[in-house]
N, C-alpha and C positions, 0 to 999 in steps of 0.2 A: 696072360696074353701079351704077345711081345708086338710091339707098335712101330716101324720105321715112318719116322716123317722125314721127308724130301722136301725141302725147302729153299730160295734164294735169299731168305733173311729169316732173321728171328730176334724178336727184339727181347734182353735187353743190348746185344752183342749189335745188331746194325737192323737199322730201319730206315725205310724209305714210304714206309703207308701202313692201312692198317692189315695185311699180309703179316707183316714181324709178327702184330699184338696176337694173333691167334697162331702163331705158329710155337708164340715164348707160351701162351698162357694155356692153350688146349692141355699138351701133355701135361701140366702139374696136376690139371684138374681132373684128368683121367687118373692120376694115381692112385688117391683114394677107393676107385674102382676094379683096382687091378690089374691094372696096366701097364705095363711098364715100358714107356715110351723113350726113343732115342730121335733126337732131331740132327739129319745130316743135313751142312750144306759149306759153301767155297770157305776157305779161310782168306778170306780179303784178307789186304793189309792190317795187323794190329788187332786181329781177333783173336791167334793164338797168348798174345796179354793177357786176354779177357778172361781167359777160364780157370780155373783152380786146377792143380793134380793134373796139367796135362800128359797124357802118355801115348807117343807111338804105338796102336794097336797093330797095325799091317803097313807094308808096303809094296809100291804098286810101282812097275817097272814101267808101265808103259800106258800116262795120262794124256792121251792124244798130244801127242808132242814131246812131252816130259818126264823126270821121275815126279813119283809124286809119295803120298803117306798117309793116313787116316789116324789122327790126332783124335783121343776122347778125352773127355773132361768135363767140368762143373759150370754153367752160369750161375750168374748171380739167382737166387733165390730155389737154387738144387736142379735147377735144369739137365739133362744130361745128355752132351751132344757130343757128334762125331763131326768132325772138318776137314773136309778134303784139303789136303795142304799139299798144293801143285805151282808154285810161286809163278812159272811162266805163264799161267794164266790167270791168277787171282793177286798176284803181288802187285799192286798198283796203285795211283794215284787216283779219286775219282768214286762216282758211287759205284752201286753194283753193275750197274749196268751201263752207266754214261763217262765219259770220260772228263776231263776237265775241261773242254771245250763245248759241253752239253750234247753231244755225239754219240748215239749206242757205238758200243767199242764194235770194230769192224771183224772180230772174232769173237762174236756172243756164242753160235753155232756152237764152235766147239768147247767155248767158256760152260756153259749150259747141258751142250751135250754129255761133256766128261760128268758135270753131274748128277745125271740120269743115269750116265751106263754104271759107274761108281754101285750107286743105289741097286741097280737090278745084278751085279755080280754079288754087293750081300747078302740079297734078298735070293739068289740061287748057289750061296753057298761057294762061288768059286774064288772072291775074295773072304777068307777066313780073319776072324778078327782077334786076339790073344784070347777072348774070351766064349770064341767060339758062337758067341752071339748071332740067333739067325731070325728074322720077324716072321710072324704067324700073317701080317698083315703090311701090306705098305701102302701108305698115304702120301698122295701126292698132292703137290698145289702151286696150281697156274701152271702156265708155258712151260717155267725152265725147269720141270720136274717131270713133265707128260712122255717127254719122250721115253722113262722110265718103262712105259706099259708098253712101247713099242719093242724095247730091247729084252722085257719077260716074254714077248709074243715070240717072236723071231729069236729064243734063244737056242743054243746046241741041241745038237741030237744027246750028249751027251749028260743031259740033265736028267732027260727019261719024260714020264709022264706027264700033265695039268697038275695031278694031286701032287707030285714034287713040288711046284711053284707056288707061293702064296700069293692070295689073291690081291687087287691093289684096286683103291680107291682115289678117284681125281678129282678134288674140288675145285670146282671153276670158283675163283674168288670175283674173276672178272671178266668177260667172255670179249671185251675188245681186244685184250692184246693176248696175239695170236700164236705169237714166235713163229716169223715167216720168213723166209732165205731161201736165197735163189739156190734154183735144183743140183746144179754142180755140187753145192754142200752136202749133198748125200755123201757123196763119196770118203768124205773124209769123217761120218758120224757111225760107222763099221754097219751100217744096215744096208739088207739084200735090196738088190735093186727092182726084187718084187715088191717090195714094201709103196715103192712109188708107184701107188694107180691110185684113181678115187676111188675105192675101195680102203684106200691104207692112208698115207700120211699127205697125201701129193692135194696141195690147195690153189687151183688157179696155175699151176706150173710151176709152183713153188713148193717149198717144204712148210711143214707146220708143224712147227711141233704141240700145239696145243692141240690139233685134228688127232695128230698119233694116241694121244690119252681118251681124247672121245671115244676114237676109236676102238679100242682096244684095250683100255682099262676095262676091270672087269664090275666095278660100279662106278658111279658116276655121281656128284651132290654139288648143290651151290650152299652156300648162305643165307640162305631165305627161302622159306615157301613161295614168296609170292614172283620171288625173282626166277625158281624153277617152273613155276608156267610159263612165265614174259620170254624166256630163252627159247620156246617154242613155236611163239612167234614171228611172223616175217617181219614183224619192225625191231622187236630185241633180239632176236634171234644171231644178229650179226653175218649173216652170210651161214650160221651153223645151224640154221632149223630143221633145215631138211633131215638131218643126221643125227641129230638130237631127237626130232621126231621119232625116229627108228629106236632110239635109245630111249623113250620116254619112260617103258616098266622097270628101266634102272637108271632110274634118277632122283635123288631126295634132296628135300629141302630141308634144312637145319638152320635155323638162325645165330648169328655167332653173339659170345657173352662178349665181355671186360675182366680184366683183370680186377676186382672190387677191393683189391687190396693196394692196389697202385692207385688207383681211384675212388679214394676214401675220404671226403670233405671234411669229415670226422677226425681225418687222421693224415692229412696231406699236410708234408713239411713244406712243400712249395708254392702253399698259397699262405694270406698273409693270419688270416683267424679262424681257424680249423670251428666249422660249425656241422649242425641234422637237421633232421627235419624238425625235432624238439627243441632246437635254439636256434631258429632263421636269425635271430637279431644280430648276428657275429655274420652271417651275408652282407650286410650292408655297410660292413667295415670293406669285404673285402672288395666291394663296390667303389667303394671310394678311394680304395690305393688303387684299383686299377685306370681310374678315372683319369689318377694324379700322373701314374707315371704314364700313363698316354697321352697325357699332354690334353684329356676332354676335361668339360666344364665339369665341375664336381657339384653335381644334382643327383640328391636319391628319387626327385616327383618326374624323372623322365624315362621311360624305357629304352636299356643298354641291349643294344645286338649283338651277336658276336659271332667271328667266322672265322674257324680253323676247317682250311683247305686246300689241296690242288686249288690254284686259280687256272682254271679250264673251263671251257665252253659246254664240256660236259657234266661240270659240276655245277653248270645252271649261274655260275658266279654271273656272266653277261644279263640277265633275267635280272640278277640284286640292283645290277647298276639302273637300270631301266624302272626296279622299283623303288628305288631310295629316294628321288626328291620328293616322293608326295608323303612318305615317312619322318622325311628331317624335316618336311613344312609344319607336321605335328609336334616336334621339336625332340623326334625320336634320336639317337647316339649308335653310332656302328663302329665298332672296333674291329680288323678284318687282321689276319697273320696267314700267310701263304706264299707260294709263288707256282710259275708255273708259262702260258701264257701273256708274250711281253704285250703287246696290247690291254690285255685284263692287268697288269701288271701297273701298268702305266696310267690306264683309267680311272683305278682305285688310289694309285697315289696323287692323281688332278684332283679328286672327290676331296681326298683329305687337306691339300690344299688348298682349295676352295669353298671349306667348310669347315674351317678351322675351329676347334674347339665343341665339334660335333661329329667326325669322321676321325677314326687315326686309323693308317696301313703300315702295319711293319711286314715287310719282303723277305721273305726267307722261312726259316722252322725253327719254331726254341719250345724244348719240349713242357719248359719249367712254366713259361708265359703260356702257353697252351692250358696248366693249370690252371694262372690266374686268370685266364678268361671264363672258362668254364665255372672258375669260383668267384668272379665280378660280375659276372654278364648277366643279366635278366632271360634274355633268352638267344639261343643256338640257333642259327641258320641254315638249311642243309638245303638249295634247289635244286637236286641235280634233278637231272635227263632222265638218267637210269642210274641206280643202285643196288647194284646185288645186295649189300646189308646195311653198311655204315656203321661206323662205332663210333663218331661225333655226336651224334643224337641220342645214344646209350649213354655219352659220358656225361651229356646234359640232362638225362633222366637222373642218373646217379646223385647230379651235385644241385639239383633244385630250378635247373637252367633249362627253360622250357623249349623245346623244339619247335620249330616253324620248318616243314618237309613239304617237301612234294608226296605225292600217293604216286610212291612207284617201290618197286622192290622191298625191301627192308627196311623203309621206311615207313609204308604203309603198314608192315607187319608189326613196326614198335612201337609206332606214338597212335595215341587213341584220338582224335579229332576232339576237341572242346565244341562242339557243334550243342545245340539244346536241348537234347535229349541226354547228351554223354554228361556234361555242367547237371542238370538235373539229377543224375543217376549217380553223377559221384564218380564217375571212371574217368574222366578228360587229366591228359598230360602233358597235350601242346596242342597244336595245329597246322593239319594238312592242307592242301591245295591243288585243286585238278581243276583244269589240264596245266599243264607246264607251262605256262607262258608269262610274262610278264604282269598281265593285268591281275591273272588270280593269285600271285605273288605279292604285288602290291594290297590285294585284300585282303588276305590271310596276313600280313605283316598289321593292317589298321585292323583288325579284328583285336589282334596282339596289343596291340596301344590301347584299343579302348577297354580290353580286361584289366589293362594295368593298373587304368585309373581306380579299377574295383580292389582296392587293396586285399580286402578280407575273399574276394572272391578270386586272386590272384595267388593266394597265400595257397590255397584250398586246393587247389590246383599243383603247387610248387608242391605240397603232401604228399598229396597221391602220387605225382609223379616218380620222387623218392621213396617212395614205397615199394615200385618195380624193382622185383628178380632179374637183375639184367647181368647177374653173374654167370660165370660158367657149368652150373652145377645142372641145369637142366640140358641143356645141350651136352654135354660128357656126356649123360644119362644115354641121348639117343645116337650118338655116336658109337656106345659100348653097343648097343642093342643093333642098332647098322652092320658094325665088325662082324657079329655073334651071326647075324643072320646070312653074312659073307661066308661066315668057314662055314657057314653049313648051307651053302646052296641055293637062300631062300631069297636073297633080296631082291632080287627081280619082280616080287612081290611087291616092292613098298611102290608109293602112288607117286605120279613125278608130282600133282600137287597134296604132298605130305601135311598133313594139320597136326603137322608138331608142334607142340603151344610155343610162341614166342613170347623172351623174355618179358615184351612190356603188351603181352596181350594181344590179340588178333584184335584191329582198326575194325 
């Protein structure tokens, strides 16, 4: 089975969230299964560096604006991808999407859309590739890949039939961002101007391109079970329930893994003393370098927080702040890495100043320190809002670092609540908190302080947690069986809330 993934990043080549992680680590793990997966997406600046063996497959005379070319080649660890290499639209300074001045580039439309039609001309066979290569299946994800399903809907008469087309599947990683642009942009994204009704792409008087993939993809999956119910809803739904509703017999929920090979406590060169679940006592080394180089008090008898995040309002980080003094009066330790939000930005570096030797904020992303947290830190903090899946709170099941979530999305579907009957049974791997607010944050964080104190009943917990499946190998599973059930007609069948086992357990 031949797999295009449509992607805006993939990590280890560029990353911006956890989007890359599942776009770099799905396909390897589908391999073993038969699959043979190609990930297409921009050649930002300094990504053709990146790959091994690169070779001009095609070229394209005419990339909304530009020449352009289709470069294949190698990432690190066999990945094997295609890159739109169109320099007037991806040669730039800047991430993928913002510019150097923090600004979506004022040509995402067409940045985006070149990506999409790119995609749906291989995926119909009119751009040819040396290798003749053509997918049984295309996979889409987020926004800047959606519009892919509106350009197989709407394509020539000259293609012929549905069964010419292969079918395309859209995962919403994240249902707020929409890719929305004023309507004039139709014109220059080559689709018919019947496309814009609310029936098709047209959202609010706008274009959408993540509507176009609702739309007109022909299955539909988030990240989570429990996040493909919530999306049904008038309160998570985002403005797309109604449509979604329509679309609920094709809709599934898959929870995403980790890479367990980049994330391997065991085996991680970028923390400071590679320890398992069978030798915790080499955590508590690396407790203490991260203590050191953050500038906190170097205490093993205190509970270490730790936050790798967007600092956003929707990540719940406002909630931390509101719950942290009645945590540090327990003489608890927050170490936070992020940015995002300059107010939250600001807040957390007053916190740490202010609480010197019990609070550290470093602003920004460092992929290596993100290790050492996860391999210092006693336990993970995740408050969001809403979460389609999260892979923070995976990578804290992985490394013994106990998750403290909100029950929402994928959060709720990974961590087992340490509540008295789960400590009892044997199954607890961190702790949830509902409703989302401030107060049951702060109690769900003193819950956490006072197991800490239980060493032996802390430890017991750090076990089982490291024990979760939170690799990719069960999710490939259901994703092969998704595809299978595509090319043959069925998946309209699966239930929008899918009880596909997730990695760390259904809460």
């Amino acid at each position: 089975m031949h797999v295009l993934f449509v992607t805006p990043e993939c990590y280890p080549l560029i990353k911006t969230g956890g989007l890359a992680d599942v776009a770099g680590a799905l396909p390897l793990a589908l391999a073993p299964l038969g699959v043979e997966a190609k990930v297409l997406l921009p050649a930002y600046r300094g990504l053709l560096d990146q790959i091994a063996s690169p070779t001009v497959v095609a070229e394209v005379v005419d990339v909304f604006g530009g020449v352009g070319r289709l470069v294949a080649g190698t990432a690190e660890g066999g990945l094997n991808v295609l890159l739109l290499d169109a320099p007037h639209l991806y040669e730039r300074a800047g991430n993928p999407y913002l510019g150097p001045d923090g600004v979506d580039w004022p040509d995402n439309d067409k940045r985006f859309g070149a990506l999409s039609w790119i995609a749906a001309q291989l995926a119909l066979g009119s751009v040819r590739t040396a290798a003749a290569w053509r997918p049984d299946i295309v996979h889409l994800h987020d926004w800047q890949a959606a519009l892919t399903a509106a350009y197989l809907r709407f394509r020539p008469a000259t293609v012929g039939p549905p069964a010419n087309v292969p079918p395309s599947l859209l995962t919403i990683h994240n249902l707020a961002f929409q890719g929305l642009f004023p309507a004039e942009t139709l014109a220059g994204l080559r689709l018919p101007a019947a496309s814009f009704t609310v029936d098709g792409l047209e959202y609010y008087g706008q274009v959408s391109f993540l509507k176009a993939g609702v739309r007109y993809a022909d299955h539909l999956s988030t990240v989570s079970p429990t996040y493909a119910r919530e999306i049904l809803t008038t309160e998570q739904g985002m403005g797309f329930d109604g449509l979604l509703q329509a679309r609920a017999g094709e809709l599934t929920g898959i929870v995403n893994g980790i890479d367990d090979a980049v994330w391997d406590p065991a085996a991680d060169p970028l923390i400071v003393a590679p320890y398992s679940a069978r030798r915790l006592n080499a955590k508590a080394a690396n407790k203490a370098a991260l203590q050191t180089e953050l500038g906190l008090d170097v205490r093993r008898d205190v509970a270490l927080f730790c936050v790798v995040s967007r600092l956003t309002t929707q990540k719940g980080l406002d909630l931390l702040l509101a719950a942290m003094p009645a945590a540090l009066a327990r003489g608890a330790q927050f170490a936070v890495l992020g940015s995002g939000e300059r107010d939250l930005e600001a807040a957390f570096t007053s916190a740490a100043s202010n609480h010197r030797g019990q609070v550290a904020v470093v602003i920004g992303y460092d992929e290596s320190l993100s290790h050492r947290l996860q391999a210092g830190a006693d336990a993970i903090v995740v408050p969001s809002r809403f979460e389609p899946c999260g892979l923070t709170q995976l990578y804290g099941l992985r490394y013994g670092t106990l998750p403290v979530v909100a029950r929402v999305g994928g959060l709720a579907d990974t961590v087992i609540d340490a509540n008295e009957a789960a400590l009892r049974d044997g199954v607890a791997t961190g702790f949830q908190f509902a409703p989302v607010n401030a107060a049951a944050l702060a109690t769900a964080l003193e819950r956490a302080i006072e197991l800490f104190a239980d060493e032996r009943g802390w430890l017991r917990i750090v076990r089982r947690a490291m024990s979760r499946d939170v690799g990719w190998d069960r999710a490939a599973l259901d994703y092969v069986a998704l595809y299978e059930r595509m090319l043959a007609g069925t998946a309209a069948s699966v239930s929008p809330a899918s009880t596909l086992t997730s990695p760390g357990g259904i809460a």
